[in-house]
N, C-alpha and C positions, 0 to 999 in steps of 0.2 A: 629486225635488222635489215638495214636497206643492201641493195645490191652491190655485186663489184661490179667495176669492170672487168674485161677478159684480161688486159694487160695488169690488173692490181694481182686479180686472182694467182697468174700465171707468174708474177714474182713473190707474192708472199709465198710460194707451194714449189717454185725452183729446186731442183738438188743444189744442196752445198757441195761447195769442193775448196774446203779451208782448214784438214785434216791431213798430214801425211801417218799416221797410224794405219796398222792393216785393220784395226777394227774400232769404229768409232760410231757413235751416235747419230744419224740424221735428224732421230726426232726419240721423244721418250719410247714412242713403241715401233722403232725401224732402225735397223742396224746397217751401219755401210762399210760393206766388207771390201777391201782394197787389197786383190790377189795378185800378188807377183810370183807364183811358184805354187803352194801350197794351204787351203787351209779345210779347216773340220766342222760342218754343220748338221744341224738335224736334217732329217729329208721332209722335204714339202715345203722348206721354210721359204725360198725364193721367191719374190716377187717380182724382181725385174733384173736385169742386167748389162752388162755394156763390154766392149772386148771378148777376146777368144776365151773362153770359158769351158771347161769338160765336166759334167758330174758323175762322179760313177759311186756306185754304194758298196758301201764299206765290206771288205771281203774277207776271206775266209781268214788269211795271213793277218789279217789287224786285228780283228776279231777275238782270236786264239780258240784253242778247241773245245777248253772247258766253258765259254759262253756260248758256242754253239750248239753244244749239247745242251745246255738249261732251257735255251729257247727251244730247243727241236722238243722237249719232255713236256716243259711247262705249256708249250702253246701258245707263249704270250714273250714279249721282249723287245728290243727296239733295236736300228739300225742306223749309222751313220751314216753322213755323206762326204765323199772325198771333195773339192773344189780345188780344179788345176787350172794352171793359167797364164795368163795376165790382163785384168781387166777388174773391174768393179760388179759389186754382187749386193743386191739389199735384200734382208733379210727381215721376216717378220714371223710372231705366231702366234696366230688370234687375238692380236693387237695388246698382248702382254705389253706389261711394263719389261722394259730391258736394263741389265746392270751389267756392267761390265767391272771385270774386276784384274786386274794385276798379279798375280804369282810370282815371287820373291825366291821359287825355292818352296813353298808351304803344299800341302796337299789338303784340297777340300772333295767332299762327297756330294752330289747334286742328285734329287731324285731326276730318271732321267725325262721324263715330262718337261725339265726345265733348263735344257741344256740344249742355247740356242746357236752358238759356236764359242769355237775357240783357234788359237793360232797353233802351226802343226811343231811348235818345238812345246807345247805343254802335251806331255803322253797324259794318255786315258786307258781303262780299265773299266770294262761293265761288269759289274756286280752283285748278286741277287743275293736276298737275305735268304736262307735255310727256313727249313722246317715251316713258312709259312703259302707254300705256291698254294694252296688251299682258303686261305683266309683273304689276300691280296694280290688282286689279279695284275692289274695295269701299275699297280704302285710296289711290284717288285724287286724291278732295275733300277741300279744307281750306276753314274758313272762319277769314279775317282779320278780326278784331273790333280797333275802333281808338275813339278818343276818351275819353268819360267815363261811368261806369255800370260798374254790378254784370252781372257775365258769370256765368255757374255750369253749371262743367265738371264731367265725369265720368271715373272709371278704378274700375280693379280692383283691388280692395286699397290698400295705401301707396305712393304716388307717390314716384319719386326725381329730383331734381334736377339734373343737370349742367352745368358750367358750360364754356362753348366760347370759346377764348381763340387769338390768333395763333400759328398756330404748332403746336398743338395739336386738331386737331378731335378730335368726336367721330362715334362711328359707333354708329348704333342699327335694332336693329330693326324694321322699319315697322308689323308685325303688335302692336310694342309700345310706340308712338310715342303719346303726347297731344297735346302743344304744346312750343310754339316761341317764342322771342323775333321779333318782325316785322322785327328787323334780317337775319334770317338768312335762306339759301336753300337747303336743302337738296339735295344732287345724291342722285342714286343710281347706287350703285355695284355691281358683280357679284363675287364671290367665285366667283373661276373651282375652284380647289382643292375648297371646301364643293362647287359644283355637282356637280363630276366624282364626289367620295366620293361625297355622299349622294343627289343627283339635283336635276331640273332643277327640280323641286315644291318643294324645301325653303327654309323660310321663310329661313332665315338666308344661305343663297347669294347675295338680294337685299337690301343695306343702303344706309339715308339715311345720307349724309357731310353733317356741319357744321363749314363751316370760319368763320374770322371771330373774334368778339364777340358772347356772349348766354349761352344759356341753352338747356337743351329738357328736358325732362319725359317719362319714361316709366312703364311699370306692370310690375310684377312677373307681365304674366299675357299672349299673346299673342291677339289678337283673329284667328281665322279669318275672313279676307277675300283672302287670296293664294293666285292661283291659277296655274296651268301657263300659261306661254308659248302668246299667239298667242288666250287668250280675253278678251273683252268689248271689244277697241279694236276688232274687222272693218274695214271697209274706210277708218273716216274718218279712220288716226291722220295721214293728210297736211291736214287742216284742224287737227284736235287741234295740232300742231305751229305753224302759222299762228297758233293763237288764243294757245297760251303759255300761261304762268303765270297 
């Protein structure tokens, strides 16, 4: 491939500014956040910005009590980022594929590895699944986003779809799990066979079961965050349990 010029280069790679959305696409894997007031992203995800800008992390009042306590037990958990303002904000995370999705009213469940913003009138909830702070370290947290506004998730490569019908579940990977339909609950289930062959490490020995009506989303690529039995719940998974879902 021959050279550019500086002047080719420096217009093919330009920011746009042909959106008034607060959250729209720059490129498949860079989000361009347009904050007049309010909005909600992961922390680290910033890579540049422009206008008066504040970011502070998400605090104890957003939070609520019962996800502060899971995190303080468990060890492990994730935090938000407030963005106040007015100004523009791009956003990226490890050069993920981005999707941005629309909420009608519907409430969907994201593992939260993959929840790269969203607007501040869609409320969220982090959520940890029970009885496994022992089996799934980093792939714990979910966060339930519900009402109305642009959300924008992340994955690896092309997202594939499935649909979960009575009668029928589906069983997926956790290490390769996105999202969820909010109707659903996923259990987890053991692969005693997988364990015994390949050992007690192996990601696939431990799978989400969705039974029901919906929907879930995976990635053609496995996120390392599962770890060997008996690391990051220590001693509080008898509160973990009490607190739930």
């Amino acid at each position: 491939m021959s050279a550019k010029t500086l002047q080719t280069f420096l217009d093919e790679t330009r920011e746009r500014d042909t959106s008034s959305e607060a959250l729209s696409l720059e490129s498949d894997h860079l989000l361009d956040a347009r904050v007049d007031g309010l909005l909600w992203s992961k922390i680290g995800a910033m890579v540049a910005r422009t206008g008066d800008i504040k970011f502070t992390r998400q605090g104890l009042r957003e939070q609520g009590l019962g996800t502060v306590l899971k995190k303080t037990f468990s060890g492990e958990g994730m935090t938000l980022m407030k963005i106040e303002g007015r100004g523009r904000v791009w956003l990226a995370d490890a050069g993920k594929k981005i999707m941005l999705l629309r909420l009608q009213g519907e409430s969907i469940v994201v593992n939260g590895n993959d929840v790269l913003a969203f607007e501040a009138s869609v409320k969220n909830e982090i959520t940890m699944m029970r009885k496994v702070a022992g089996m799934l370290s980093g792939g714990l947290f979910q966060v339930r986003l519900s009402g109305h506004g642009v959300v924008a998730l992340t994955c690896h490569y092309q997202p594939l779809t499935m649909m979960v019908s009575p009668g029928k579940p589906v069983f997926t990977d956790p290490n390769a799990t996105v999202a969820w339909s909010g109707g659903l609950s996923p259990e987890i289930v053991t692969d005693i066979g997988l364990k015994t062959l390949i050992g007690r490490g192996s990601g696939e020995s431990f799978q989400l079961c969705f039974r029901g009506e919906g929907w879930v989303v995976v990635q053609p690529y496995e996120e390392v965050y599962l770890q060997q039995g008996g690391g990051g719940g220590g001693g509080g998974s008898g509160l973990l349990d009490m607190l739930g879902d």
